[in-house]
Structures are given as structure tokens and as C-alpha cells.
C-alpha positions, 0 to 999 in steps of 0.5 A, spaced: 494 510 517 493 516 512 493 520 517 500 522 518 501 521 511 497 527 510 499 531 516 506 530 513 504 531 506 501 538 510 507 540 513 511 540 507 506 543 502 507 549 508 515 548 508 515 549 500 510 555 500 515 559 505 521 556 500 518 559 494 516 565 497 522 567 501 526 573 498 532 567 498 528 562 496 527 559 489 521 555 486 525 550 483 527 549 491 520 549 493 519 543 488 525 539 490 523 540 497 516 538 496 518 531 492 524 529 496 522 531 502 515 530 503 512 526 497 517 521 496 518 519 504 510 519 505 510 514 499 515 509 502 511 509 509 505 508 506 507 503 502 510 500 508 504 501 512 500 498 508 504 491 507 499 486 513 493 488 509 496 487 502 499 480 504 491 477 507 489 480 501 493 475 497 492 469 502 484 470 502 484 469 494 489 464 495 484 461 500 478 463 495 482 459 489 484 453 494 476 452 495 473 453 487 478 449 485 477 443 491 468 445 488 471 443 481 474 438 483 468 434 487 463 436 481 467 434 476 468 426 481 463 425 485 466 419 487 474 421 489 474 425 496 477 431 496 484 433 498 484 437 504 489 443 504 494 444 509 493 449 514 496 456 513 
């Protein structure tokens, strides 16, 4: 996954170096370019990519969290059987 974001992030760093060194070119291009071109779309793909794994994260704690609260629960009444929680 990170991969491409850091060949893309490569590949503008390259496209800002030429901005900036070309007879034409300016620095401030350079770093418009760097950011809007190739930091900001690296950033929402890496965040978009990173979506399935930050969302079993969250049902693995969900799932950690529904099992020490039922542990808690049967410590605290031995005598009530616990609640068995729906299936995901």
C-alpha cells in the first residue's frame, strides 16, 4: 500500500525539483506543486486505503470490550448466565 504512495510522492518531488530549477520556473511553483500535487492526493489515498484495516481494528476492540465486560459481569453474579452477544 505504501508503495505507491511513496512512488508518487518520488515523482513529484522529481516534477518540483525541475519547477524550481527551470529558467522559468519559480520556487513558490516548486512548493505549490509538491503540496497540491502530490502531497495532498498521497494523503487521501492513503487514508482511503487504509479504511478496511482501521475499521477491524475498531470491531476487534468492540469485540475485546463485549468479552471483559461479559467476564465482568459473570465475576461480579456467579449466578446469572451471561448474555451471549449478537453475531456481527
Amino acid at each position: 500500500m505504501y508503495l505507491v504512495v511513496i512512488a508518487w510522492i518520488y515523482v513529484v518531488l522529481m516534477m518540483s525539483v525541475a519547477e524550481a530549477t527551470n529558467t522559468n520556473g519559480t520556487l513558490l511553483g516548486a512548493v505549490v506543486t509538491f503540496f497540491l500535487y502530490g502531497v495532498g492526493p498521497a494523503a487521501l489515498v492513503a487514508y482511503l486505503m487504509g479504511t478496511p484495516a482501521r475499521k477491524k481494528a475498531i470491531k476487534k476492540r468492540e469485540a475485546e470490550e463485549r468479552a471483559a465486560h461479559l467476564a465482568a459481569q459473570t465475576a461480579t453474579d456467579p449466578a446469572s448466565t451471561p448474555v451471549t452477544p449478537p453475531p456481527p
